[in-house]
N, C-alpha and C positions, 0 to 999 in steps of 0.2 A: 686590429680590433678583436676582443674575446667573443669566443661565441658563447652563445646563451644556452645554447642547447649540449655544452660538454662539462658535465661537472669537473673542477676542479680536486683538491686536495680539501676533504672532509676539517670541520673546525670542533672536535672533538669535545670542545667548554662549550657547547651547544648543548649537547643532548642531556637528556631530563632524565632522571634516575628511574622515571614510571613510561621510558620512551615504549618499549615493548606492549605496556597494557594500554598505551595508548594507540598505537598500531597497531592494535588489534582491535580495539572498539571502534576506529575508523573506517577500519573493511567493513565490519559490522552493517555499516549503512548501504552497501552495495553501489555505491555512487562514483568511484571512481572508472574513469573515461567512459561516462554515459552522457547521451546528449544533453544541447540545452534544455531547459523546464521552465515554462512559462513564469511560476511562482519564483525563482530564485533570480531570474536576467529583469523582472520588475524590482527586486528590491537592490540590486547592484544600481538600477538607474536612480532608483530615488535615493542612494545614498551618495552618485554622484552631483545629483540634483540639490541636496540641503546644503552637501559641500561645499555646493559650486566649484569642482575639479572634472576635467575634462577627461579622468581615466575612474574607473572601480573598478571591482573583482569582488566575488567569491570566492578564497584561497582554502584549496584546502592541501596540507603539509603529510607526503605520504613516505616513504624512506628514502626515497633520492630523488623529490621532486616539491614542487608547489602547482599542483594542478590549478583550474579556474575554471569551475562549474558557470560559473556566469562572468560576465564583460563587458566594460562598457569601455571604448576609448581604444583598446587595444586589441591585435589579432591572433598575437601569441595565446598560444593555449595551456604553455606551460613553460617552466625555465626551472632549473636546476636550484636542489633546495638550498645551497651554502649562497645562493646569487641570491635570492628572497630574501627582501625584507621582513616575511611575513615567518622566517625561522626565526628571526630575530625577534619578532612582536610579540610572539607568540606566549614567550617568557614572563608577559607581565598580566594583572590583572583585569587592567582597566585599557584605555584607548591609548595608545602607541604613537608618539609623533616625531616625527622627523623634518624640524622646520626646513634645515636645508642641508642636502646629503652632500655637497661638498665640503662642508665647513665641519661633518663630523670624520672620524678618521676610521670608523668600521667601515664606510660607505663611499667615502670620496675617490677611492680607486672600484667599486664597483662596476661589473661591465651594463647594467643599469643605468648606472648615473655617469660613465663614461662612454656606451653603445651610442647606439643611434636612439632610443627610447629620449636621453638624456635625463630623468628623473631628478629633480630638484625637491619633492617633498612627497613625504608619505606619514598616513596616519591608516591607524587600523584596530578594529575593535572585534575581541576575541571571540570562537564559535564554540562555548562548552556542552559539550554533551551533557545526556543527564548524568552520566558518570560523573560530572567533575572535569572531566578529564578537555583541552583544547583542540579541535582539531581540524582549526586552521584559523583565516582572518575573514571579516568582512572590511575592503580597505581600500582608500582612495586615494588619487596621487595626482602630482602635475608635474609640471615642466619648468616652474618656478616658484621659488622660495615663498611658503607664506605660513599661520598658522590659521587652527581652527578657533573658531568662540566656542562660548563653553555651551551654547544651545547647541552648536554644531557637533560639542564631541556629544553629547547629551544624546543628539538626534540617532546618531552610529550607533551610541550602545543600543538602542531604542529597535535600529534595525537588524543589529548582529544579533540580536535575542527572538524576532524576527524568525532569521534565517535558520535560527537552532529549531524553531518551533517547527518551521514545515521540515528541516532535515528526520526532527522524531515522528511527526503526523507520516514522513515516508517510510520509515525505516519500519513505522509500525502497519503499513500496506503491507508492505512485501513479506514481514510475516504473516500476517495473517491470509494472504493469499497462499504464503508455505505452509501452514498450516492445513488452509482449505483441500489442497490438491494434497497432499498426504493422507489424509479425513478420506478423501473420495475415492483415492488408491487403497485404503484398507475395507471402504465398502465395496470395493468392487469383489476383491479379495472376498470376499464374506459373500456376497453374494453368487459366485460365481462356483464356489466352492460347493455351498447348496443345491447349486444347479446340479453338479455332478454328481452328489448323490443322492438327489433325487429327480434324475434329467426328466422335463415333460410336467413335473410335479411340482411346484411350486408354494409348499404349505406355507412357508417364512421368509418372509425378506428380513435385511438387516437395513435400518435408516440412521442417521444421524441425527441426531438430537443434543445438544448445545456441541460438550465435547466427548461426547459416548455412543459407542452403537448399541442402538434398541434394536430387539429381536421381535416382530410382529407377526402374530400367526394368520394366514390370510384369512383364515375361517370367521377371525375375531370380527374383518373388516368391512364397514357398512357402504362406507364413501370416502372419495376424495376428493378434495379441495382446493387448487390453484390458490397460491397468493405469493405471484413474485418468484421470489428465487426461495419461497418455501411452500412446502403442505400439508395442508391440516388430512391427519389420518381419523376418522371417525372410527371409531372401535363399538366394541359394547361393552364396553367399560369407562372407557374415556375415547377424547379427542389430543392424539398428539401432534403438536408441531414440530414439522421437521425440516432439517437444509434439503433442500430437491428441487425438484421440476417432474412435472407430467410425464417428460419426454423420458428422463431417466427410471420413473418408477413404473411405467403401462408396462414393459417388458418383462419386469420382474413376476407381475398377477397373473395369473392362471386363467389365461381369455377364455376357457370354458364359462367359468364363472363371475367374468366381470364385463365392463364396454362400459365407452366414453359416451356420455350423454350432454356434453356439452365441451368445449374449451377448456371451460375452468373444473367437468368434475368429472370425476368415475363410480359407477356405483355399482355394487354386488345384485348379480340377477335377481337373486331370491328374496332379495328385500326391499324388493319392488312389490308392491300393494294395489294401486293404483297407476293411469295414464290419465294424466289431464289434457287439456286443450295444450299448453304448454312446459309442462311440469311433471317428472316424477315421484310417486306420493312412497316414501320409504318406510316401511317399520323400524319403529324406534330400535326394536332389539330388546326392550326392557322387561321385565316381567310386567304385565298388564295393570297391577297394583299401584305402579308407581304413577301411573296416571301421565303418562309423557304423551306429548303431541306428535304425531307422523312429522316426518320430515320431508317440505315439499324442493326438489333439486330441478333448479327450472333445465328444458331439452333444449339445445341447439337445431335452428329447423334444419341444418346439415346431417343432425345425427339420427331426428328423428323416422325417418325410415330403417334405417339401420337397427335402431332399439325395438320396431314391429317385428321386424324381423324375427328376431331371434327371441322374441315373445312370440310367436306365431298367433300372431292379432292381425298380420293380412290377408 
């Protein structure tokens, strides 16, 4: 019996004249030998479900293998890429069938359709990236000879186009979360950098805003704002929103001259006006002409002793 896991002697009228750009747009997605994912082992099942075939896979075709991000039917998790059928599918445009693999002669000595798996048919419908480019199968198989209807093959492309969508919905996470943490190592950079030369002093931080760092002077700044994984910077000039959290930007302000007066806000001592029952009443900052309304930033009753305090109003 051949084993499945030792490649054999390579079939060189395989490979594709654009095999390197395509092996590289496959790393691309960072998905090779990463766990199961909920979204890709439900669409393996419904695509052995329309089939009605007792095996599916997720294939994807990497330099000397055929991995299987998802499975249904089977518990290999990979077999050597000249033993796949799905090197061989992979070639065409549309859905791939192989009514029955002993009656064709690329296949019938197969250690597949001669192991113990015993594979009598396989169909498989391509996974193109947005390159163009294939980079592997979505594709089902049994134990004996049959074909698919044409809603059947229908339903496969339906779900290999499917499984391209959430491979880019992933590929484009994992950038942008590379992204984010590059973002957040250049602010720290910037900020940290200020520190030293002006330790204790904190006139400027540097924030994030879409894909740029803004440089804000503290002097400019009225309040801030909690909303989620961003905050709104009230200036006297404008209000900008930026990528943060409270917890990243309170260290950077010069607690002489600021303190949290609720969860969601921070506001500059001096442009406090007023103490309400629950509220503090802020100067706009505007020149008086403009006719702008105080800004009322409700207190946290957690904070609001803390804020007497340092107003020495107890």
């Amino acid at each position: 019996m051949k084993d499945l896991t030792t490649p054999t002697q390579e079939f060189p009228s395989l490979h594709q004249a654009n095999e390197p750009e395509r092996l590289e747009v496959l790393h691309s997605y960072n998905i090779l030998d990463t766990n199961p994912e909920q979204a890709f082992s439900e669409l393996a099942q419904l695509a052995s479900f329309i089939c009605g075939t007792p095996m599916a896979l997720m294939s994807l075709v990497d330099e000397e293998r055929q991995w299987f991000k998802a499975r249904v039917g089977l518990d290999m998790q990979q077999t050597p890429r000249e033993h796949g059928f799905c090197w061989h599918a992979m070639h065409v445009a549309n859905v791939y069938e192989i009514p029955d693999t002993t009656l064709d002669a690329r296949f019938a000595d197969n250690p597949l359709t001669t192991g113990p798996l015993r594979i009598r048919f396989y169909a498989g419908a391509p996974l193109l990236s947005s390159e163009g480019l294939t980079l592997g199968m979505l594709c089902v198989l049994d134990t004996v000879p049959r074909r698919l209807s044409s809603d059947q093959r229908e339903g496969l492309c339906v779900l290999a186009r499917q499984v391209t969508a959430q491979l880019e919905l992933r590929r484009m996470r994992l950038q942008l979360e590379d992204e984010r943490q590059r973002m957040e190592g250049v602010l720290r950079m910037a900020n940290n950098a200020g520190e030293e030369l002006h330790p204790g002093n904190c006139n400027e931080i540097f924030v994030k805003q879409d894909q740029r760092l803004v440089r804000v002077a503290t002097a400019d700044l009225h309040y801030l704002e909690a909303l989620g994984d961003y905050v709104n910077l009230h200036t006297t000039h404008e209000r900008l929103t930026v990528y943060g959290t409270m917890k990243d930007l309170e260290p950077k302000l010069p607690s002489r001259d600021f303190i949290r007066v609720h969860r969601k806000y921070i506001v500059r001592l001096d442009c406090i006006s007023a103490i309400e029952t629950d509220a503090a009443v802020l100067d706009s900052g505007l020149p008086t002409a403009t006719n702008r309304a105080p800004v009322r930033v409700p207190i946290g009753s957690s904070y609001k002793a803390g804020l007497l305090a340092r107003l020495n109003m107890i």
